[in-house]
Predicted model as a PDB file, atoms N, CA, C, CB and O in Angstrom, pLDDT in the B-factor column:
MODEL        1                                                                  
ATOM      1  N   UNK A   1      98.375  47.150  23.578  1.00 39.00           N  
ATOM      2  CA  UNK A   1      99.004  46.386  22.514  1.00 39.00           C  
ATOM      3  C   UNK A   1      98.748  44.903  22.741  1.00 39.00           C  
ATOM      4  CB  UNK A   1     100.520  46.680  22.444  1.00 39.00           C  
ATOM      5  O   UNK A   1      98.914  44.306  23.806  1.00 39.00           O  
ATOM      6  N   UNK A   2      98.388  44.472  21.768  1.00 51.00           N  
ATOM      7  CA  UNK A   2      97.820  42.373  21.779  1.00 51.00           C  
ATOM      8  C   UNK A   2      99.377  42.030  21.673  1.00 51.00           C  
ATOM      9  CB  UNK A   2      96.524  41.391  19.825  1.00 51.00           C  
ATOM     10  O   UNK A   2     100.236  42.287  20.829  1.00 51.00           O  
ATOM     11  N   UNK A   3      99.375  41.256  23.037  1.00 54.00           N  
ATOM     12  CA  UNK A   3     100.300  40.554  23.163  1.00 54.00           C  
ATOM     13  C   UNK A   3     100.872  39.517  22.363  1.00 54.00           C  
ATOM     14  CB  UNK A   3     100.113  40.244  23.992  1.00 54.00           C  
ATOM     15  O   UNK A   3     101.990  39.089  22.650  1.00 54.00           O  
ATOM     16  N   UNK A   4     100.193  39.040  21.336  1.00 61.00           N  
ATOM     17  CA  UNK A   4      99.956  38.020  20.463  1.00 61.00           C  
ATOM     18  C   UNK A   4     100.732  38.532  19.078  1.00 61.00           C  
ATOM     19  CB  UNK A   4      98.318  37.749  20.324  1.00 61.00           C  
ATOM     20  O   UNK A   4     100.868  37.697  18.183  1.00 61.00           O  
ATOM     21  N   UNK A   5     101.149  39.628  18.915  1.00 60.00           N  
ATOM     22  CA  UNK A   5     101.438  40.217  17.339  1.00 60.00           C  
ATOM     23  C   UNK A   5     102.021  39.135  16.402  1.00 60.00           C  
ATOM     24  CB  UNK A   5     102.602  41.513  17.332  1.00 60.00           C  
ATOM     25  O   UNK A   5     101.793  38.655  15.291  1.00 60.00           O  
ATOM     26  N   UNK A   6     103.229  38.951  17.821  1.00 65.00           N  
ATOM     27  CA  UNK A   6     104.285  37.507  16.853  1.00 65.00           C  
ATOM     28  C   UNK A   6     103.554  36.829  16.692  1.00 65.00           C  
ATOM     29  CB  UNK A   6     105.528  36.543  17.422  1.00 65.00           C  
ATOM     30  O   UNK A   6     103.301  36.844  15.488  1.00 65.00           O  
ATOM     31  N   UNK A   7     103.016  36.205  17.149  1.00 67.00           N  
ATOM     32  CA  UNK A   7     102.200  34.991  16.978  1.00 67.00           C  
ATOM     33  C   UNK A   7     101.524  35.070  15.775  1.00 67.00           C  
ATOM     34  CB  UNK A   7     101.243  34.763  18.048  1.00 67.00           C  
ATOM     35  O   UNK A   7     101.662  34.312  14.815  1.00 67.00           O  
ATOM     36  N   UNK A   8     100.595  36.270  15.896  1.00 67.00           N  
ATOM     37  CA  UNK A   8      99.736  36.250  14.476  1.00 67.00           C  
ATOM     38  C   UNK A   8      99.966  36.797  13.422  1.00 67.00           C  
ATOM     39  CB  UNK A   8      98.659  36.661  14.510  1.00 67.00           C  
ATOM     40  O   UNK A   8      99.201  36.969  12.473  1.00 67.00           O  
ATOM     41  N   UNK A   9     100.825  37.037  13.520  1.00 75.00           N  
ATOM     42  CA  UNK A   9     101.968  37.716  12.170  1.00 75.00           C  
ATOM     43  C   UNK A   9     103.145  36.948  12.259  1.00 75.00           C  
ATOM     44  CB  UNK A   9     102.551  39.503  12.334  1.00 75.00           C  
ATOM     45  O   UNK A   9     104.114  37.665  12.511  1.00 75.00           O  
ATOM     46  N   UNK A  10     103.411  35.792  12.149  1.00 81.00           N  
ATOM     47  CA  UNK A  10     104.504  35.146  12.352  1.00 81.00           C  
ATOM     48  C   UNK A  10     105.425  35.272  10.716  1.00 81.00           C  
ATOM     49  CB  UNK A  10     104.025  33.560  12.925  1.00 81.00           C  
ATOM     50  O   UNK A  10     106.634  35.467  10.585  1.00 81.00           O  
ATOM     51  N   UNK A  11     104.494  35.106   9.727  1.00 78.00           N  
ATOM     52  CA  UNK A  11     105.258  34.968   8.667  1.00 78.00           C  
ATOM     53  C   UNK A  11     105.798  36.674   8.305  1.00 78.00           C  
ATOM     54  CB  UNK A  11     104.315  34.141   7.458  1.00 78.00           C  
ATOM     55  O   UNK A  11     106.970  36.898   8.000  1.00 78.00           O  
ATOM     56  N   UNK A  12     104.795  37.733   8.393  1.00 77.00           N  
ATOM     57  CA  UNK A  12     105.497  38.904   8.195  1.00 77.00           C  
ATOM     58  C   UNK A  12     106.788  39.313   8.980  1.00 77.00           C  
ATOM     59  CB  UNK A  12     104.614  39.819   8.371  1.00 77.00           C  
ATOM     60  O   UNK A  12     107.627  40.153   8.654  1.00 77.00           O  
ATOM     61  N   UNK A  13     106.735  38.359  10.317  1.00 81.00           N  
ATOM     62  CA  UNK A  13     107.834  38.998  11.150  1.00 81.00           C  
ATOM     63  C   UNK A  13     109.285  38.079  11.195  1.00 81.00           C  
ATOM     64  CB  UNK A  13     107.211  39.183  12.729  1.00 81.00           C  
ATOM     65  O   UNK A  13     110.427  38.428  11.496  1.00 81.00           O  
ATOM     66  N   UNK A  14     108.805  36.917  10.818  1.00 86.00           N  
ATOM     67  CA  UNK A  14     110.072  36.411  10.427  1.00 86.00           C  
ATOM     68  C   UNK A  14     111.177  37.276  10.243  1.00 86.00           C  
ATOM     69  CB  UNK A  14     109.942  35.771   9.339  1.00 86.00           C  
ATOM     70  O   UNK A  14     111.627  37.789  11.268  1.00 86.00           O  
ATOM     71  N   UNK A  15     111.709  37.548   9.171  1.00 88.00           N  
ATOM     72  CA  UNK A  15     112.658  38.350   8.973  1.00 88.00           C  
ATOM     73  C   UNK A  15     113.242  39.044   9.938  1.00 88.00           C  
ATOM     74  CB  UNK A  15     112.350  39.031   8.228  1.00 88.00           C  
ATOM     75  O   UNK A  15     114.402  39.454   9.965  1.00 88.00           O  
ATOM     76  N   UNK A  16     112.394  39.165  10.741  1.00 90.00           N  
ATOM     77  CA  UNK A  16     112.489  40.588  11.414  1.00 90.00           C  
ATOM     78  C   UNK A  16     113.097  40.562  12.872  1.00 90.00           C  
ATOM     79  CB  UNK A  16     110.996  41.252  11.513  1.00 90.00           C  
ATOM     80  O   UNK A  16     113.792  41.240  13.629  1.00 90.00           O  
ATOM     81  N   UNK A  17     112.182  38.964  12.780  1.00 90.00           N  
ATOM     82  CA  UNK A  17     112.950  38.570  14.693  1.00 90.00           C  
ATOM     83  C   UNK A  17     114.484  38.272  13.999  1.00 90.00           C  
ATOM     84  CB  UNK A  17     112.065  36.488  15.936  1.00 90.00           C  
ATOM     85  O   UNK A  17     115.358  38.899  14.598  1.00 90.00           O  
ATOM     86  N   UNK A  18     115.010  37.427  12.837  1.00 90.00           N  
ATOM     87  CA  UNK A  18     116.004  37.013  11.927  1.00 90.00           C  
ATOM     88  C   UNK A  18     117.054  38.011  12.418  1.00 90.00           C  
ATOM     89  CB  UNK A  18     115.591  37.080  10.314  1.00 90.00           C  
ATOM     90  O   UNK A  18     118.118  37.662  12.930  1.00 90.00           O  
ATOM     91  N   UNK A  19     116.644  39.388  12.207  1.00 92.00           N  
ATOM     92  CA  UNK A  19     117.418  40.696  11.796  1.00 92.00           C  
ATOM     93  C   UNK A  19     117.907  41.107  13.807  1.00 92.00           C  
ATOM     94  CB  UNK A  19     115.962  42.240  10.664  1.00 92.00           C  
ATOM     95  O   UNK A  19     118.973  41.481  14.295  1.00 92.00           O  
ATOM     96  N   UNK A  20     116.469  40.782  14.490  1.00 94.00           N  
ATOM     97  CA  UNK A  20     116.945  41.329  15.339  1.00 94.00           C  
ATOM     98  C   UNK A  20     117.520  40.296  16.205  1.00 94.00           C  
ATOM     99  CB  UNK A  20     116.117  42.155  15.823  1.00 94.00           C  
ATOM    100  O   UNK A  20     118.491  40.874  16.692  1.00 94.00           O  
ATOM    101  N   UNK A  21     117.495  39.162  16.663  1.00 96.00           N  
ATOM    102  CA  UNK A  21     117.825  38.100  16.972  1.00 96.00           C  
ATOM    103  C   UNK A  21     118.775  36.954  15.870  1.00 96.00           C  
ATOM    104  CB  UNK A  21     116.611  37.733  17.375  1.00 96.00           C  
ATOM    105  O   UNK A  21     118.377  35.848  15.504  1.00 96.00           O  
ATOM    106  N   UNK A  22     119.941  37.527  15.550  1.00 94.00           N  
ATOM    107  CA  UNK A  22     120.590  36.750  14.740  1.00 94.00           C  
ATOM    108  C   UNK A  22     121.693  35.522  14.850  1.00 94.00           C  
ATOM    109  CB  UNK A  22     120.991  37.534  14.185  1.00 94.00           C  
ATOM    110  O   UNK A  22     122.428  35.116  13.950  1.00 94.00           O  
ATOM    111  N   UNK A  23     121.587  34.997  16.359  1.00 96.00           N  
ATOM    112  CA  UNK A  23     121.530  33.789  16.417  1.00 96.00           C  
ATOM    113  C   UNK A  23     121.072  32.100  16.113  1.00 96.00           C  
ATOM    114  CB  UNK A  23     121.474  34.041  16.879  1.00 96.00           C  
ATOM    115  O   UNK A  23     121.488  30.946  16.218  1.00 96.00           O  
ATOM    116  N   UNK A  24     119.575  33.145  15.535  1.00 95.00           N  
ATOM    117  CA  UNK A  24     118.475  32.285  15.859  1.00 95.00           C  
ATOM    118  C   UNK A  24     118.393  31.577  14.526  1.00 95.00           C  
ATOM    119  CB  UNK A  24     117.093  33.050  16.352  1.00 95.00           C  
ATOM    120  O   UNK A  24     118.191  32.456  13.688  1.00 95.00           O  
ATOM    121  N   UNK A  25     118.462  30.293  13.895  1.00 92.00           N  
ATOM    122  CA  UNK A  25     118.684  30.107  12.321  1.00 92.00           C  
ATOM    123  C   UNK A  25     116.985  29.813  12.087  1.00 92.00           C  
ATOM    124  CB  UNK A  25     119.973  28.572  11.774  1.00 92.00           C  
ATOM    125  O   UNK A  25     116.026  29.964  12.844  1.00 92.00           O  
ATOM    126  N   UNK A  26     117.083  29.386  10.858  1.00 90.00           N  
ATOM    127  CA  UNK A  26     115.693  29.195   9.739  1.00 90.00           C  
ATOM    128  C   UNK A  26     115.380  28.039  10.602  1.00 90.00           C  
ATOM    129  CB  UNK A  26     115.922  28.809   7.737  1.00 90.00           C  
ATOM    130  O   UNK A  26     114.351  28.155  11.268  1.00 90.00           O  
ATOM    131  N   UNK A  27     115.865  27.260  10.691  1.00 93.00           N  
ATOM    132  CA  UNK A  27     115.422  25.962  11.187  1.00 93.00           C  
ATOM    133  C   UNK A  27     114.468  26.309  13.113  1.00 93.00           C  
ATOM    134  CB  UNK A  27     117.244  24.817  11.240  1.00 93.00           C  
ATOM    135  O   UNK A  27     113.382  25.858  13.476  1.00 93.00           O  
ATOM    136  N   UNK A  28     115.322  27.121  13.811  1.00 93.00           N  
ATOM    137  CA  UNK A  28     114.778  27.412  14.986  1.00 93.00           C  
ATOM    138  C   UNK A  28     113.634  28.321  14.588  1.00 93.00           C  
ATOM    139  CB  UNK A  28     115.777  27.995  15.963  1.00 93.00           C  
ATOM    140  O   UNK A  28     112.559  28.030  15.114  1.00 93.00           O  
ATOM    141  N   UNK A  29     113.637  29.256  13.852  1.00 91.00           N  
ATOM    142  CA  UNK A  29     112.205  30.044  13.553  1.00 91.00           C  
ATOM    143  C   UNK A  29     111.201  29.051  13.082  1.00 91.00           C  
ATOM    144  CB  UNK A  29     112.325  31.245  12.347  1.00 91.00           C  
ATOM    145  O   UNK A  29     110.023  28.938  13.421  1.00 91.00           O  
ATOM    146  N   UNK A  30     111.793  28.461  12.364  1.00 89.00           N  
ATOM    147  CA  UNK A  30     110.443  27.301  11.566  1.00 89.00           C  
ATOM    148  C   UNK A  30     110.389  26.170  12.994  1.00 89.00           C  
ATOM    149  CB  UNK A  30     111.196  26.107   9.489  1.00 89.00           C  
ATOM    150  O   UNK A  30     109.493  25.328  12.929  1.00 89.00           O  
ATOM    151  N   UNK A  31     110.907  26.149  13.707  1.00 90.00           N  
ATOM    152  CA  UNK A  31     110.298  25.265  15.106  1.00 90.00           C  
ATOM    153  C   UNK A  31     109.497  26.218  15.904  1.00 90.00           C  
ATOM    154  CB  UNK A  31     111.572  24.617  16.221  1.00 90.00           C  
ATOM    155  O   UNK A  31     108.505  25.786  16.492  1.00 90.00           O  
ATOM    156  N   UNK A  32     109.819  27.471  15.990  1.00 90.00           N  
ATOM    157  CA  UNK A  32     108.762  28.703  16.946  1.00 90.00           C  
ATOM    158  C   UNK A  32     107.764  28.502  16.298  1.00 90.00           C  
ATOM    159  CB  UNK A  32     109.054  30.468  16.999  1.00 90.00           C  
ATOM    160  O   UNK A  32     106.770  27.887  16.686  1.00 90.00           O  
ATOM    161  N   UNK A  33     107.972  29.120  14.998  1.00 88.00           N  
ATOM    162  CA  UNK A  33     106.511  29.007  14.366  1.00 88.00           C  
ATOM    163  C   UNK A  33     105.997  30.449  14.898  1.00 88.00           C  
ATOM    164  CB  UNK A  33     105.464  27.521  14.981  1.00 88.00           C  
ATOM    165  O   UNK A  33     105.273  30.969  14.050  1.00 88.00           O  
ATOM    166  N   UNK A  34     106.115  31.015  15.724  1.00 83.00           N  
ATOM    167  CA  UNK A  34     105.379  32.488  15.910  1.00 83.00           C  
ATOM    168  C   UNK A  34     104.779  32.586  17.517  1.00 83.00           C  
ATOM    169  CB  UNK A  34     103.916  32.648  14.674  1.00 83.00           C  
ATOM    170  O   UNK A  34     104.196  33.551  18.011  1.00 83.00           O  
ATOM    171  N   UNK A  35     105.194  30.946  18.339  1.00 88.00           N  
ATOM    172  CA  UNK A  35     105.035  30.911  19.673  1.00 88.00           C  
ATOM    173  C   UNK A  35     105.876  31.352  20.038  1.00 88.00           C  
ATOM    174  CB  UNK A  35     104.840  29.964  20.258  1.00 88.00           C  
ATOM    175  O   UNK A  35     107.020  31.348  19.582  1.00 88.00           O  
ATOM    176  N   UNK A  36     105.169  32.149  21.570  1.00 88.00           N  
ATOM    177  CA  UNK A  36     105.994  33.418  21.815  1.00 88.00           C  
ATOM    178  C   UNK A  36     106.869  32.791  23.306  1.00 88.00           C  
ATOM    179  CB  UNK A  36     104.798  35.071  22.098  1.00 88.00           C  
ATOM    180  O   UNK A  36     107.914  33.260  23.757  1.00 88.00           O  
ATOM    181  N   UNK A  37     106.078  31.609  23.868  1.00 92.00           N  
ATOM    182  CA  UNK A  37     107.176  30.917  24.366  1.00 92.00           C  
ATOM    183  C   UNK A  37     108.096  30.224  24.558  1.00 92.00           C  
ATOM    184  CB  UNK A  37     107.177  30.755  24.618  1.00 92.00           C  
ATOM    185  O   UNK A  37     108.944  29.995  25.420  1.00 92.00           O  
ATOM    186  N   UNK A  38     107.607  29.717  22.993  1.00 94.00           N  
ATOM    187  CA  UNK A  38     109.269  29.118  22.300  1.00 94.00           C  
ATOM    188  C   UNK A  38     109.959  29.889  22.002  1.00 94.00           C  
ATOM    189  CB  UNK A  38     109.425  28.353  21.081  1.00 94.00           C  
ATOM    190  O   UNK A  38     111.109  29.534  22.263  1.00 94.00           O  
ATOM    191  N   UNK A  39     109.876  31.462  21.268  1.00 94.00           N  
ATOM    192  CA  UNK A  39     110.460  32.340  21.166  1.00 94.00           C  
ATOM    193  C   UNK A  39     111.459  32.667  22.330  1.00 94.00           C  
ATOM    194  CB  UNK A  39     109.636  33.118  20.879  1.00 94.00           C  
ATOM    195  O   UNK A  39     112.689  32.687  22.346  1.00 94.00           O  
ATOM    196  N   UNK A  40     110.624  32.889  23.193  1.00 96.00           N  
ATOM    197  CA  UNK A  40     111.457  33.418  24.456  1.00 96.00           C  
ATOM    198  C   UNK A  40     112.656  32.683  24.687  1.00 96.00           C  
ATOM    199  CB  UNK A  40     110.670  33.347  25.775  1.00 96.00           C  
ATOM    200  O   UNK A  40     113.801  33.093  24.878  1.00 96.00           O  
ATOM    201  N   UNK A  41     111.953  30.915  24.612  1.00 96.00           N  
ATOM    202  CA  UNK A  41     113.065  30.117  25.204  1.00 96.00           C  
ATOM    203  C   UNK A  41     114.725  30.153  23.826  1.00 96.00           C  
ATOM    204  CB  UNK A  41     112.172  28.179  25.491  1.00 96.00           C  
ATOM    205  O   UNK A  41     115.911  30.474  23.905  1.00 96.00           O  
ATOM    206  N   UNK A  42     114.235  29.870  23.251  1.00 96.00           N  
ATOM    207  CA  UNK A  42     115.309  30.129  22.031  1.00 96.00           C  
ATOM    208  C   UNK A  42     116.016  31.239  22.326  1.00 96.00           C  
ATOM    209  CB  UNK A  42     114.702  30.363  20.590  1.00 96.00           C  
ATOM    210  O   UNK A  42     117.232  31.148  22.161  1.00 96.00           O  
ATOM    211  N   UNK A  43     115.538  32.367  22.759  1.00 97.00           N  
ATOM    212  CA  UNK A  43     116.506  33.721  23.118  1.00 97.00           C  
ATOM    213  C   UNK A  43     117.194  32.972  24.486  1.00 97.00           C  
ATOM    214  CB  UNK A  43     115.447  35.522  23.548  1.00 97.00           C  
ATOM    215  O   UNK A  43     118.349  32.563  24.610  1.00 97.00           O  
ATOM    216  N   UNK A  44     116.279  32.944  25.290  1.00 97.00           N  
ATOM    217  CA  UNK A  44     117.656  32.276  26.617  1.00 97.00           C  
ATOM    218  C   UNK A  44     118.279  31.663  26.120  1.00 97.00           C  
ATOM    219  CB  UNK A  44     117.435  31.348  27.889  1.00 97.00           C  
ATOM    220  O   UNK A  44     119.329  32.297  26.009  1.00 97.00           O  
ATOM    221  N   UNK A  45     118.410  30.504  25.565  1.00 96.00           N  
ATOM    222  CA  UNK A  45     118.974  29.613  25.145  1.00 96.00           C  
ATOM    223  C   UNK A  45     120.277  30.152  24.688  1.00 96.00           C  
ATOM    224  CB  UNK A  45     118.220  28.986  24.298  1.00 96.00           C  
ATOM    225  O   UNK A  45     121.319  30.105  25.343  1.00 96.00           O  
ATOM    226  N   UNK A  46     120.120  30.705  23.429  1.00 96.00           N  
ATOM    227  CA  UNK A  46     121.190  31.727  22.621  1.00 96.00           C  
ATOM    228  C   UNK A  46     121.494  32.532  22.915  1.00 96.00           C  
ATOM    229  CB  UNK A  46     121.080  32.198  21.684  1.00 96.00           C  
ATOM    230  O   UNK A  46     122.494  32.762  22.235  1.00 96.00           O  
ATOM    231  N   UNK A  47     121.277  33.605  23.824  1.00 97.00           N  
ATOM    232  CA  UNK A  47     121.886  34.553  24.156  1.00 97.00           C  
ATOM    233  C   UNK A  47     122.455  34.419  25.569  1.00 97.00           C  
ATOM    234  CB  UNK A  47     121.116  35.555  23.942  1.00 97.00           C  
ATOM    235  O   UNK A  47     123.356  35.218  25.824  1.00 97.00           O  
ATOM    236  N   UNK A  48     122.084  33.505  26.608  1.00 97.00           N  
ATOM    237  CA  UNK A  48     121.851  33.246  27.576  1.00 97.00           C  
ATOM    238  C   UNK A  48     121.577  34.824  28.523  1.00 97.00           C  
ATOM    239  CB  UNK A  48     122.901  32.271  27.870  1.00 97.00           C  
ATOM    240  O   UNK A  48     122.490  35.392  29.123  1.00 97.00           O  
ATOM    241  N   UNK A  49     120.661  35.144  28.494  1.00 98.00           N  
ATOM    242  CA  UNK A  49     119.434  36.123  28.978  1.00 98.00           C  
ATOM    243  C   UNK A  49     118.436  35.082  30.094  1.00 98.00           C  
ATOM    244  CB  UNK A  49     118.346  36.724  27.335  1.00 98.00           C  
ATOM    245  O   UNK A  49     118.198  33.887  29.921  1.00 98.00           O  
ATOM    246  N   UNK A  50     117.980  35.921  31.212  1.00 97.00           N  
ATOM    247  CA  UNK A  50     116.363  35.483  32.145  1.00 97.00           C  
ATOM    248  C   UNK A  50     115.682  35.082  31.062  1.00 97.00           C  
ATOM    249  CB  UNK A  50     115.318  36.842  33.055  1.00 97.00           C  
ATOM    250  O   UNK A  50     115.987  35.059  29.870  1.00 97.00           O  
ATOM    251  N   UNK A  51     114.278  34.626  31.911  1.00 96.00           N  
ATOM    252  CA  UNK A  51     113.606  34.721  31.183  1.00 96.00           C  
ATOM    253  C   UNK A  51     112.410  35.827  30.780  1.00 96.00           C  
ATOM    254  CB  UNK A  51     113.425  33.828  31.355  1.00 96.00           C  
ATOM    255  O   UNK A  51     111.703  35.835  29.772  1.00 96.00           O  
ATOM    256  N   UNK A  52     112.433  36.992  32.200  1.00 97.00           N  
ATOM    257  CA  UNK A  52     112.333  38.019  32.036  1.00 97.00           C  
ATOM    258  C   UNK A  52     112.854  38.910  30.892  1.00 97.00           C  
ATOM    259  CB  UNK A  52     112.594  38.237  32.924  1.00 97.00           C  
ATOM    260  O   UNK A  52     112.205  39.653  30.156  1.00 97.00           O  
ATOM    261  N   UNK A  53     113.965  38.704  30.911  1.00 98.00           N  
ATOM    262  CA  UNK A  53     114.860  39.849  29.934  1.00 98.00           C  
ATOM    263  C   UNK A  53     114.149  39.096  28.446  1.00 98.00           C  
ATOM    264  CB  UNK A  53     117.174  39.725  30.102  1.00 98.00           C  
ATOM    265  O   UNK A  53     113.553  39.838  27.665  1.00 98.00           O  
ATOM    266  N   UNK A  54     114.243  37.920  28.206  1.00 97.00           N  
ATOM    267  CA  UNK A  54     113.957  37.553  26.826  1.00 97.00           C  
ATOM    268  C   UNK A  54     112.221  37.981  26.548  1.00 97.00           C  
ATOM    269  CB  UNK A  54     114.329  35.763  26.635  1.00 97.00           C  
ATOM    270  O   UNK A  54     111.831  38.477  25.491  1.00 97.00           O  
ATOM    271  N   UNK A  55     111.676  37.792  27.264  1.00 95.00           N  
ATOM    272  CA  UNK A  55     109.952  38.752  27.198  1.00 95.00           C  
ATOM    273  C   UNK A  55     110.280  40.329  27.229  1.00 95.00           C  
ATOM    274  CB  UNK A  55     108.718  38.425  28.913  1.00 95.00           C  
ATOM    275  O   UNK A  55     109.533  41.073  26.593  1.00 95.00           O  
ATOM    276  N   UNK A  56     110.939  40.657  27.662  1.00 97.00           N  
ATOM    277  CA  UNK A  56     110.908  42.198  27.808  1.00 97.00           C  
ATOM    278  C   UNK A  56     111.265  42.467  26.306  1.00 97.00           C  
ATOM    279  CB  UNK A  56     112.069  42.925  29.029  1.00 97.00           C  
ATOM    280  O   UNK A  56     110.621  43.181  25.537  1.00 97.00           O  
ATOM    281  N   UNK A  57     112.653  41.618  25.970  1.00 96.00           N  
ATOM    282  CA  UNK A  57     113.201  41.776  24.508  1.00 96.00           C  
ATOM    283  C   UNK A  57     111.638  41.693  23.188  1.00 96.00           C  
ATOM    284  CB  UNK A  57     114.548  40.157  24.273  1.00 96.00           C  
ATOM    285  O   UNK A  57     111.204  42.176  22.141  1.00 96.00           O  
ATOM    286  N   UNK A  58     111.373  40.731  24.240  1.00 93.00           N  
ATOM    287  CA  UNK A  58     109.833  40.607  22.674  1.00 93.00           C  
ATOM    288  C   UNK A  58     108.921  41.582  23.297  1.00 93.00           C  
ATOM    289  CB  UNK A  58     108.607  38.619  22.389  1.00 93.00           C  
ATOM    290  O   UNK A  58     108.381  42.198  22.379  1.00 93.00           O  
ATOM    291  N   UNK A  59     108.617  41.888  24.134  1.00 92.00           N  
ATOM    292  CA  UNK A  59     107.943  43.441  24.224  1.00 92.00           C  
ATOM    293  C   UNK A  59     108.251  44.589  23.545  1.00 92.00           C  
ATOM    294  CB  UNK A  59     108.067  43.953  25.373  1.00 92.00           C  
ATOM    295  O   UNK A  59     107.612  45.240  22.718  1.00 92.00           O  
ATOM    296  N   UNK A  60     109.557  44.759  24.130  1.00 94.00           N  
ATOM    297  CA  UNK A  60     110.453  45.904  23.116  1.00 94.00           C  
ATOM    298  C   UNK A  60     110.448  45.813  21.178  1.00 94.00           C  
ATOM    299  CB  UNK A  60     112.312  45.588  23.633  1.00 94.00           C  
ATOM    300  O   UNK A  60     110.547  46.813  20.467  1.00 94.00           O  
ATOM    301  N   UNK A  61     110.347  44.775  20.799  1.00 90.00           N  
ATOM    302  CA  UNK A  61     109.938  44.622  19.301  1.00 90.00           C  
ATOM    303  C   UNK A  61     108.745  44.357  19.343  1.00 90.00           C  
ATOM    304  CB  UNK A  61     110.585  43.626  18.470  1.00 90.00           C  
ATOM    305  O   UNK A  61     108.315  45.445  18.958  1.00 90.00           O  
ATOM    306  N   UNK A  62     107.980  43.829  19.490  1.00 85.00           N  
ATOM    307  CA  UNK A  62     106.829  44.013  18.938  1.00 85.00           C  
ATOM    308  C   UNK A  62     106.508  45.640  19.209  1.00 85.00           C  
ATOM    309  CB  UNK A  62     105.796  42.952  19.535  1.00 85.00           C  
ATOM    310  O   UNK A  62     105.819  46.004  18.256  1.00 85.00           O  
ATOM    311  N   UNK A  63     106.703  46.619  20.010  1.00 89.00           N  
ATOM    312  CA  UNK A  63     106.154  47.459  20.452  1.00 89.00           C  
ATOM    313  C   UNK A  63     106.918  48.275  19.205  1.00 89.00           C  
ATOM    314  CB  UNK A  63     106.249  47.697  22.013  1.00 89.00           C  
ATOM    315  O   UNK A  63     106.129  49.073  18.699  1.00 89.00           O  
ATOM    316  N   UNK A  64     107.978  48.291  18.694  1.00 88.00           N  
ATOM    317  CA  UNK A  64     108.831  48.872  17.817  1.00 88.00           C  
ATOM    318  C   UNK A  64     108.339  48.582  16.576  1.00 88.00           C  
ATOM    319  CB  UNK A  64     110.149  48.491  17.968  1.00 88.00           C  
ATOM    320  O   UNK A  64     108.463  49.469  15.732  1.00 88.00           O  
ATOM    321  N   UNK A  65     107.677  47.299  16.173  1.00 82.00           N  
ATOM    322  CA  UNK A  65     106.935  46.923  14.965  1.00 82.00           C  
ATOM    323  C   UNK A  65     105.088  46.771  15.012  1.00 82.00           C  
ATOM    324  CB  UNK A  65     107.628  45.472  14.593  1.00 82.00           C  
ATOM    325  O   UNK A  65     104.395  45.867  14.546  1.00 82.00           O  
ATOM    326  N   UNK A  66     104.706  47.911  15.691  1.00 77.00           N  
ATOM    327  CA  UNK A  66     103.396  48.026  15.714  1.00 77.00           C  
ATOM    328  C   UNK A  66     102.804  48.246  14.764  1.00 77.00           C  
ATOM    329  CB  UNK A  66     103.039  48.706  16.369  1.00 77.00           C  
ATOM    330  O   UNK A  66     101.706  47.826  14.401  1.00 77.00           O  
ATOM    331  N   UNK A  67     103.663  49.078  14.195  1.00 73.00           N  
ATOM    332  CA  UNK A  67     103.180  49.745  12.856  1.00 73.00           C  
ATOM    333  C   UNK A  67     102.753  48.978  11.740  1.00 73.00           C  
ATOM    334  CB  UNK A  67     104.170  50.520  12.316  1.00 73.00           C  
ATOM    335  O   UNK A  67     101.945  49.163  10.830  1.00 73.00           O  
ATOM    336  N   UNK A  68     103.830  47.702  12.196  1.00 65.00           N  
ATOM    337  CA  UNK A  68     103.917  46.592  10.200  1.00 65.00           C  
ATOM    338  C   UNK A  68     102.685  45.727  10.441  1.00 65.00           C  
ATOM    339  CB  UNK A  68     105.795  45.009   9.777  1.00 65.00           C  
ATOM    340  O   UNK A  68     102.452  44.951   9.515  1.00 65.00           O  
ATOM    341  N   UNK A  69     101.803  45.680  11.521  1.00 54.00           N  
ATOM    342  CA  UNK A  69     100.642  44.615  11.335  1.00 54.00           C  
ATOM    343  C   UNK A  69      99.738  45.059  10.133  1.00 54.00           C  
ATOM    344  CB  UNK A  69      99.677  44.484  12.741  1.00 54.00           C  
ATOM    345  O   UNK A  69      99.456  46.178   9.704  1.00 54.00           O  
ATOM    346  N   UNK A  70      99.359  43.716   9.715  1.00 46.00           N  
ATOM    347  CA  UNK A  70      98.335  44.078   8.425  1.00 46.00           C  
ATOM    348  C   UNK A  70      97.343  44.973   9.188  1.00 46.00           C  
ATOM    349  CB  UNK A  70      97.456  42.598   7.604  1.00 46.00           C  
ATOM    350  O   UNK A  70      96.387  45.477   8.599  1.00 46.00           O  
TER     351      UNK A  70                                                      
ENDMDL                                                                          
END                                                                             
């Protein structure tokens, strides 16, 4: 699996990190942008999670949304 999904599907997955990460507002997604280590950090941040656990968390979804890549 390309480690990259978020990244290069950022606009399809929006929603989706939204849904599963719902701390995270419009304004912090539109600063990720679909980087997956700003991503991460925004989950520590907000959830206060490692930074292990917040990569594992984006492993675990992307691996769950394999299916939705164009």
């Amino acid at each position: 699996m390309d480690r990259n999904i978020v990244e290069g599907n950022w606009k399809q997955f929006k929603g989706k990190v939204k849904a599963q990460w719902g701390k995270l507002t419009d304004d912090h997604l539109d600063v990720i942008a679909g980087k997956r280590d700003q991503l991460a950090g925004k989950i520590q941040e907000s959830y206060g999670v490692t930074k292990d656990e917040a990569e594992k968390q984006i492993k675990d979804f992307e691996a769950r949304n394999k299916d939705d890549r164009p």
